[in-house]
Structures are given as structure tokens and as C-alpha cells.
C-alpha positions in Angstrom: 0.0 0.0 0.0 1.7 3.3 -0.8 1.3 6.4 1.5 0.3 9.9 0.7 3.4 10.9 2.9 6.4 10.3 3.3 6.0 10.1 7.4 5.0 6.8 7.9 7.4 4.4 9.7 7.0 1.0 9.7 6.8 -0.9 12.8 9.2 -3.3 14.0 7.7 -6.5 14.6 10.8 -8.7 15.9 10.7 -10.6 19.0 12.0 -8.6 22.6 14.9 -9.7 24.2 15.0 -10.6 27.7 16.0 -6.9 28.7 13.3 -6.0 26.9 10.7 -8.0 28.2 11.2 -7.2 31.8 11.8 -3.5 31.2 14.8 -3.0 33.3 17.0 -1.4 30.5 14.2 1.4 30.2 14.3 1.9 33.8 18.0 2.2 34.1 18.0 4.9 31.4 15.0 6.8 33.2 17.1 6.6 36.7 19.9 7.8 34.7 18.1 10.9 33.4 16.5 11.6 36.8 20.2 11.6 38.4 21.3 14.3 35.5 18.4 16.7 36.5 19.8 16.6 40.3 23.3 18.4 39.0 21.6 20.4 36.9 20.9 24.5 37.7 17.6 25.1 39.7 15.2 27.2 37.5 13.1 28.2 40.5 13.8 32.2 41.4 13.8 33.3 45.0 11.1 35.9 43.8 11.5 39.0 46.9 15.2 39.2 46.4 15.7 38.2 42.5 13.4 39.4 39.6 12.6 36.7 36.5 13.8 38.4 33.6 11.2 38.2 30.9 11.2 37.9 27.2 11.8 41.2 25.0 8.0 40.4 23.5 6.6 39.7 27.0 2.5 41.5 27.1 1.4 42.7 30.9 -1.5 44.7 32.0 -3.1 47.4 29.4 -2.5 51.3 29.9 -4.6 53.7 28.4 -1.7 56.1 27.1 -1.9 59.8 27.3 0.1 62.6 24.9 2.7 65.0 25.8 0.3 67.7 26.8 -1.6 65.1 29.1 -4.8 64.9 27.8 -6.4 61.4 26.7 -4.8 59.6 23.4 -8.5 57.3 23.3 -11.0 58.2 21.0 -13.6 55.3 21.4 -13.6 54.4 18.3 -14.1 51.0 19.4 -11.5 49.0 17.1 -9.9 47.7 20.3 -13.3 46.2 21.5 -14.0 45.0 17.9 -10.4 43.1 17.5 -10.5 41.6 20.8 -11.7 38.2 20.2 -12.3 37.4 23.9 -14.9 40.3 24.0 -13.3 41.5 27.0 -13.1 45.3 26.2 -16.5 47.6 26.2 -16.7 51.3 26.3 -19.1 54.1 25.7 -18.4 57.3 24.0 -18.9 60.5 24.9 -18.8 63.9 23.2 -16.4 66.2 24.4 -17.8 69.7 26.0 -16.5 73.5 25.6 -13.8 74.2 27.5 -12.6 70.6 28.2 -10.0 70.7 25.1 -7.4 70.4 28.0 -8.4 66.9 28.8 -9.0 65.5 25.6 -7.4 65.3 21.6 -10.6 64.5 20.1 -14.4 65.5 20.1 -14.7 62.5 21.4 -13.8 60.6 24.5 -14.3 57.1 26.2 -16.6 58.1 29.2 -16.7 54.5 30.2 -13.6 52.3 29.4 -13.3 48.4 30.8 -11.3 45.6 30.4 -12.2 42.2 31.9 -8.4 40.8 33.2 -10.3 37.6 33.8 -11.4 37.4 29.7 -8.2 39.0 28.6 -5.7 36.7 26.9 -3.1 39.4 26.7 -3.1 38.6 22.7 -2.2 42.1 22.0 -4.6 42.8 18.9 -6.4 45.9 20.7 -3.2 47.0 20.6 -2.3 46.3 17.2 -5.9 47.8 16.0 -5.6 51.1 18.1 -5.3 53.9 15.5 -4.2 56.4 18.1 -1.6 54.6 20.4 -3.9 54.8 22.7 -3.8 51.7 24.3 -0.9 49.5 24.8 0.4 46.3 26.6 2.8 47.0 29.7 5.1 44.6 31.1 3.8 44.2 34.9 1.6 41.4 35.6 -2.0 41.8 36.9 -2.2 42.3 40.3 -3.7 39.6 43.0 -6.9 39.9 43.6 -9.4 37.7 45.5 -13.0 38.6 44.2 -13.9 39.0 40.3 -15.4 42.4 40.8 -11.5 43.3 41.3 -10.5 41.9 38.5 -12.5 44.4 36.0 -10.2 47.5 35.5 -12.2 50.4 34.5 -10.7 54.0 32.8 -9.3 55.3 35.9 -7.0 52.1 36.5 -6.0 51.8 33.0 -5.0 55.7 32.6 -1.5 56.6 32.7 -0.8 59.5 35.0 -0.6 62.9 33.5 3.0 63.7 32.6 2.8 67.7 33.2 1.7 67.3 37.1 3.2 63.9 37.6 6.3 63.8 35.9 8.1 60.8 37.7 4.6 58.3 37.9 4.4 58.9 34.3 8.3 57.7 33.5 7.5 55.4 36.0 4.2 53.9 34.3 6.1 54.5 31.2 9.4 52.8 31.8 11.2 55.2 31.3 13.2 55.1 35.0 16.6 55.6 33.0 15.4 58.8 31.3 13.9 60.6 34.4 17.0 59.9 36.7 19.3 61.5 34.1 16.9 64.8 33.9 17.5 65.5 37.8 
């Protein structure tokens, strides 16, 4: 019979040897493997005093991102909500009123901004469909919490702090640590 691929192996269909039969060859080589892993460097990190380093592409908590001036970078537009395929985004738009240009870049402005950490799978496509930069994935992890209502991050947790009255929580927020220690 021929095969539509070349991955089929045929099976070997000779008689087992004594060694074979009572297994005790297999189980040498498993002890033999186990002994290995006891000289080997322990991957577990004494978390307080050392820090995991994590991949360069590593996706945290979101942060609604704000621009120079400090006002809001989110439009509610609502492609974040539309490319999140876990549904875990919803917001409700508001227009912006006279004299609030200070607080916001567009006319209009997420009033009501959620993400669901529990839905989340940190996939990174509301950042990817944000036309504004808006929103963007950090690299701290989610917080403990131990009741879901905690787990639902609304506008004011996801907002970066202002950079023009709080200069060092936005580096901070920001990463950018390096930057705001040489400015001193």
C-alpha cells in the first residue's frame, strides 16, 4: 500500500529480548536521566530578592496612554473592542464639551472604558488595531486579587498618570526610569 506521505514508519515486529521483556533497560536509562536533572541549575527564582527576567515580547497589564500635553490619546472608536476576540473590552463614548479641550485630543472621548483581566488573553490585537496609540500592553503582571469584581479595571486604572503634574509616575508607568534619573 503506498502512503500519501512520506512520514510513515513501519513498525518493527521482531521478537523482545530478555531486557526488553522485563523492562529493566528502560528503567535504568530513566534513573539515569533523573540523576542528571539533580546536578543540573535550579530554574526556580527566590522571587523578593531576585526578579525573572522576561522575554523582550513579554504582554502585561493594558494602559490607556496619554500625549505629551496630558490629555487622553482614546478616541472610542471602538476597534480595540471589535479586534478583541475574547470580548473582554466595552466602552461608551462621549462627546467632548466647551472648555474641556485640555483633557482630551478628540471631540470624542471614552466616558466609560473596561477591560475584563479575567477574559483577557493578553493577545495584544487591541493594541495592534488602536489607530491612536492609545492603548498599549505594559510589562507588569495583573495584580492579586481575590474577588472578580477586582479583576474588571475600568478608565481610571487603566490611565496613565498625567506627565505635566506627575512627571516621575508617568516615567515610571512608562518605563522610562533611566530617562527621568538622568533629567534630575
Amino acid at each position: 500500500m503506498t502512503t500519501l506521505t512520506d512520514r510513515a514508519k513501519p513498525v518493527n515486529r521482531k521478537p523482545m529480548t530478555f531486557l526488553e521483556s522485563i523492562y529493566l533497560w528502560n528503567i535504568f536509562l530513566g534513573m539515569i536521566i533523573t540523576i542528571k536533572h539533580f546536578f543540573k541549575k535550579k530554574a526556580t527564582v527566590q522571587y523578593p530578592e531576585q526578579t525573572r527576567s522576561y522575554s523582550p515580547v513579554f504582554r502585561g497589564v493594558q494602559i490607556l496612554n496619554r500625549d505629551e500635553e496630558g490629555r487622553e490619546r482614546c478616541t472610542a472608536c471602538g476597534l480595540c473592542a471589535l479586534a478583541c476576540p475574547a470580548e473582554a473590552i466595552t466602552m461608551e463614548a462621549a462627546e467632548r464639551m466647551p472648555g474641556e479641550e485640555h483633557l482630551y485630543r478628540e471631540e470624542k472621548y471614552a466616558a466609560k472604558y473596561e477591560i475584563n483581566m479575567l477574559r483577557c488573553i493578553f493577545c495584544g490585537f487591541c493594541e495592534e488595531a488602536c489607530p491612536k496609540d492609545a492603548i498599549y500592553l505594559s510589562e507588569t503582571h495583573a495584580p492579586p486579587a481575590y474577588n472578580r469584581k477586582n479583576f474588571i479595571y475600568n478608565k481610571k486604572d487603566l490611565l496613565i498618570p498625567d506627565p505635566v503634574t506627575q512627571p516621575e509616575e508617568y516615567a515610571q508607568a512608562k518605563g522610562l526610569r533611566e530617562i527621568s534619573k538622568k533629567n534630575k
